[in-house]
Backbone as ProteinMPNN parsed JSONL, in Angstrom:
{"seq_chain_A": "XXXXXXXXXXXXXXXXXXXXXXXXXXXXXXXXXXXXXXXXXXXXXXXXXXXXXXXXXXXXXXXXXXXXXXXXXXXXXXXX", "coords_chain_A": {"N_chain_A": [[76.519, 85.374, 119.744], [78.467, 87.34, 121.902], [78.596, 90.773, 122.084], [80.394, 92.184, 123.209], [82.756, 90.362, 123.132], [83.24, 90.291, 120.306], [83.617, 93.318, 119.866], [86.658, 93.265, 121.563], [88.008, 91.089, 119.843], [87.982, 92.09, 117.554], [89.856, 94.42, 117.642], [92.359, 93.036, 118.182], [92.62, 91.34, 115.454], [91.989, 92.996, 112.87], [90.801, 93.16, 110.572], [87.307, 92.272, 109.254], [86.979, 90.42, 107.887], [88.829, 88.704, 107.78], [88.692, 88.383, 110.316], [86.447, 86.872, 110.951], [86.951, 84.608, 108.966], [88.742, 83.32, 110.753], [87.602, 82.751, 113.499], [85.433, 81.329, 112.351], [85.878, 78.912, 111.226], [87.714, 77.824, 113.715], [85.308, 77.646, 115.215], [84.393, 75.382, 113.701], [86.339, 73.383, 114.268], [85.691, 73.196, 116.96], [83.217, 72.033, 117.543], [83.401, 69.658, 116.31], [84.851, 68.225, 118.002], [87.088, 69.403, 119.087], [88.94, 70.682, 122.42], [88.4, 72.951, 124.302], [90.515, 76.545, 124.565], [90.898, 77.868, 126.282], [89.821, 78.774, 129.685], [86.052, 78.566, 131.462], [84.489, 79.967, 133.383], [81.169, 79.578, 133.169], [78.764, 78.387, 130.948], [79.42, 78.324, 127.574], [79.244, 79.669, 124.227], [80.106, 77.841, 121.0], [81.359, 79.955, 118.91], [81.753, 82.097, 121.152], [83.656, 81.347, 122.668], [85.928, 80.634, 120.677], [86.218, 83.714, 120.035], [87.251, 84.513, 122.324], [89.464, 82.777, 122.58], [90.91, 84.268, 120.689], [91.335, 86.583, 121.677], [92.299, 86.185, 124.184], [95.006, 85.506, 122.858], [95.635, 82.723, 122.268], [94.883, 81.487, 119.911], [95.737, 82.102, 116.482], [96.397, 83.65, 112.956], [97.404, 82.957, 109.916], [98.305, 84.371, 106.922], [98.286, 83.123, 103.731], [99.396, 82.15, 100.135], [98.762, 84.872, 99.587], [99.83, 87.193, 97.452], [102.586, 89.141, 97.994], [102.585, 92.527, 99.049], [103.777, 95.612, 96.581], [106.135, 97.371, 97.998], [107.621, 99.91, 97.489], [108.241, 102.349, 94.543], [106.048, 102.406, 91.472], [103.172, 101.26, 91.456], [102.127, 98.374, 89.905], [100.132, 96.497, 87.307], [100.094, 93.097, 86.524], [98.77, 91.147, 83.456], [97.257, 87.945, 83.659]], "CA_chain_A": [[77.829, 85.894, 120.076], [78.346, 88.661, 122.461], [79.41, 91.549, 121.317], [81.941, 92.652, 124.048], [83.661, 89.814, 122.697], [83.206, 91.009, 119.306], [84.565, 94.316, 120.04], [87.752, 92.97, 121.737], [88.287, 90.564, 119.154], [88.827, 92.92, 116.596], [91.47, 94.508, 118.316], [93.557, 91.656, 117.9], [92.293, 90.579, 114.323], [91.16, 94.268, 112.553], [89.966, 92.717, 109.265], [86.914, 91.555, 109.869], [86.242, 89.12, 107.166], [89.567, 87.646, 108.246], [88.186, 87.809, 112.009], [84.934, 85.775, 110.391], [87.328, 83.416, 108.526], [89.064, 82.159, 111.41], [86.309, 82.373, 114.327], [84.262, 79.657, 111.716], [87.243, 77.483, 111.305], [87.985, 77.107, 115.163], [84.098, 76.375, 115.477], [84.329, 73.948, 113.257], [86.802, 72.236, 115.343], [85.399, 72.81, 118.79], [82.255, 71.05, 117.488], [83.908, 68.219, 116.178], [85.379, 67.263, 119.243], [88.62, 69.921, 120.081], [89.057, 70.88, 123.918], [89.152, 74.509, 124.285], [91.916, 76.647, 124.668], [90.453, 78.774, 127.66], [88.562, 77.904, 130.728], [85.138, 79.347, 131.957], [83.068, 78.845, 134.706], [79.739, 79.724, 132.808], [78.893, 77.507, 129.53], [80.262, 79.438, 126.32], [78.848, 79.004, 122.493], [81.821, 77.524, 120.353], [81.339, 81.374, 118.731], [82.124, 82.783, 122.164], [84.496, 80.592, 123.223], [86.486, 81.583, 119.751], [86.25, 84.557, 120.044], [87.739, 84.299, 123.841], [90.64, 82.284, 122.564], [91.687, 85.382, 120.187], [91.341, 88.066, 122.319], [93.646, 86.087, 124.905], [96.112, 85.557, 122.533], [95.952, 81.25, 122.512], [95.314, 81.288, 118.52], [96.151, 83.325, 115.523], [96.141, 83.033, 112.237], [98.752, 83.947, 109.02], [97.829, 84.309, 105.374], [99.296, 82.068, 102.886], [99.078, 82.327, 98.489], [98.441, 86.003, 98.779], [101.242, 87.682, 97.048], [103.253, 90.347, 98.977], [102.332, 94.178, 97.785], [104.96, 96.011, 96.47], [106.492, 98.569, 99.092], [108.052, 100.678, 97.124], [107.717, 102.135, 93.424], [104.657, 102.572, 91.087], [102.238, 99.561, 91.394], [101.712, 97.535, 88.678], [99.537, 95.212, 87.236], [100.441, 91.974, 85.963], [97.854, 90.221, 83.27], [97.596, 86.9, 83.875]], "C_chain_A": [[77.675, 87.154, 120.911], [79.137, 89.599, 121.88], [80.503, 92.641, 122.088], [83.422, 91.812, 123.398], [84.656, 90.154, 121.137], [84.04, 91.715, 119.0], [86.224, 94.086, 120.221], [88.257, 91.853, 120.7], [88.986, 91.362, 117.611], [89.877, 93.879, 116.577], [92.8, 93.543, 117.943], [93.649, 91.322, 116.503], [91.193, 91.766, 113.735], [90.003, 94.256, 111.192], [88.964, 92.063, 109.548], [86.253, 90.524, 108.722], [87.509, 87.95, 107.047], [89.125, 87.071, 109.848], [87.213, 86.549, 111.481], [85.804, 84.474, 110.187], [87.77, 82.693, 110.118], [88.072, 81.722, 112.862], [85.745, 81.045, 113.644], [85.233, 78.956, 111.886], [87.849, 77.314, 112.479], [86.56, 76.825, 115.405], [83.927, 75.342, 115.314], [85.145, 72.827, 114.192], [86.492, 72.062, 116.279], [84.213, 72.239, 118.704], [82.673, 69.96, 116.76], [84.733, 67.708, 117.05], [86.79, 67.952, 119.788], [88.179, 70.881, 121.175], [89.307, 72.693, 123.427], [90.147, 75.005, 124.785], [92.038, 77.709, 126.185], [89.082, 78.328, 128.628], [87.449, 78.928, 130.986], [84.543, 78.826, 132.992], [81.759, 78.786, 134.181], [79.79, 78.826, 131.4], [78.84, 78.727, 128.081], [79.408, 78.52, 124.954], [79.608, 78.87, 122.187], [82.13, 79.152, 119.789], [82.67, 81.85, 120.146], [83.381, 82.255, 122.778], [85.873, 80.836, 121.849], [87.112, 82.173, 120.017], [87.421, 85.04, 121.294], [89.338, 83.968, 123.66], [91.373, 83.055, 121.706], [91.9, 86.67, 120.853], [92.345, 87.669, 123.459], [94.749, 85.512, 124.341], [96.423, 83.736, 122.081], [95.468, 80.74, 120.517], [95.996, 82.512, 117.62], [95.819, 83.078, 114.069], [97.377, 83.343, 111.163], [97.898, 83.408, 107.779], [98.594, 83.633, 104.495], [98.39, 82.637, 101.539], [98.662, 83.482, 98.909], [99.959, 86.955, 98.26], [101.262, 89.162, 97.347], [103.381, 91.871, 97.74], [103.513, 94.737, 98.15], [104.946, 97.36, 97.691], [107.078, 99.837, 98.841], [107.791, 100.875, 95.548], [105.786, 101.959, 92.53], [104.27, 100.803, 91.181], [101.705, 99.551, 89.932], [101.131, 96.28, 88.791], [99.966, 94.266, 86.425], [99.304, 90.94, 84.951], [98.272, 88.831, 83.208], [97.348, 85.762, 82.897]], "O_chain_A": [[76.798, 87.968, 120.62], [80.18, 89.361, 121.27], [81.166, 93.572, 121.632], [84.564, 92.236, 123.224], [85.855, 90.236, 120.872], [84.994, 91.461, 118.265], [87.027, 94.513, 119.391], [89.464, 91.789, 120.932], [90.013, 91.212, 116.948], [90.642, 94.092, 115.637], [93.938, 93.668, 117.491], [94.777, 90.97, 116.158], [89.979, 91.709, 113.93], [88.987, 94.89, 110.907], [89.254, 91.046, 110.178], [85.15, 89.987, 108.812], [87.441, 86.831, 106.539], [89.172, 85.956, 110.367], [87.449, 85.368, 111.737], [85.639, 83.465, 110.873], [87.197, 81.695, 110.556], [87.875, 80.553, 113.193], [85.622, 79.96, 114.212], [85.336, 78.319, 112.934], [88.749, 76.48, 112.379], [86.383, 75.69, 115.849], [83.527, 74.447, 116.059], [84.725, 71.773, 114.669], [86.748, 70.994, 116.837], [83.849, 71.784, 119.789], [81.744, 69.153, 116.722], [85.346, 66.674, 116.783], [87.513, 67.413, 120.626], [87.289, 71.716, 121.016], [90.015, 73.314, 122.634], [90.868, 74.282, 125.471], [93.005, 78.097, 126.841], [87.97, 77.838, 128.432], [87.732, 80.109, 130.788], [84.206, 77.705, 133.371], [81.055, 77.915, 134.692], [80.875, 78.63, 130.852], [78.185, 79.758, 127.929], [79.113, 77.337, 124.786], [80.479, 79.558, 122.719], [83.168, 79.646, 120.231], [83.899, 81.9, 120.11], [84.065, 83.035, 123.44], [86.902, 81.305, 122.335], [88.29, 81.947, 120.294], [88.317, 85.854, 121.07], [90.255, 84.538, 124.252], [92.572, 82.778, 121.712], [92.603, 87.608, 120.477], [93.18, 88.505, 123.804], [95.556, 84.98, 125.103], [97.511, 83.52, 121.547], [95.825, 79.655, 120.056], [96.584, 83.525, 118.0], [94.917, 82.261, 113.884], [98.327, 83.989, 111.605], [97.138, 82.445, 107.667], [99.806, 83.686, 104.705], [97.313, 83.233, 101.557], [97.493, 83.392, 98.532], [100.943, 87.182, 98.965], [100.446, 90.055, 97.12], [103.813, 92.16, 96.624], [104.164, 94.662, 99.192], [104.004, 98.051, 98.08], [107.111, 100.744, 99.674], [107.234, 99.934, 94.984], [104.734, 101.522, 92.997], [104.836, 99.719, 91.039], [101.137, 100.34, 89.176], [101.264, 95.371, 89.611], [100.299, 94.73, 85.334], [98.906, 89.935, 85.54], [99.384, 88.485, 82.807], [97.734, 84.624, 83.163]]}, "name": "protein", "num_of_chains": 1, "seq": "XXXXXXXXXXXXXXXXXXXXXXXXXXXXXXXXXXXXXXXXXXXXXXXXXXXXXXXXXXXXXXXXXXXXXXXXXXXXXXXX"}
């Protein structure tokens, strides 16, 4: 992976063990057979190519099942 890409990638996506999550999970698809989402003239690693397609904006991602922290008021815990 280069790490210009890197850099600008986390810009876009600051967490980086959410950056990680979704970088792997568009590899996975661009080596099982999906078209990328940005063109190059030079040949790209699925990594780089990723990486490429978050920094211009052509994926994203959203979080699902994590439950929304309170915004106001003392925080509390809930045992489960």
């Amino acid at each position: 992976m280069r790490d210009e890409y890197i850099r600008e990638a986390r810009l876009v996506i600051d967490d980086p063990y959410i950056l990680v999550n979704v970088v792997s999970r568009r590899v996975k698809q661009l080596r099982r057979g999906s078209r990328p989402l940005v063109e190059s003239l030079e040949k790209l690693l699925p990594e780089d190519i990723a990486l490429r397609e978050i920094i211009e904006g052509k994926i994203s991602y959203e979080l699902t099942g994590v439950p929304p922290v309170p915004t106001s008021g003392p925080a509390r815990l809930r045992a489960v």
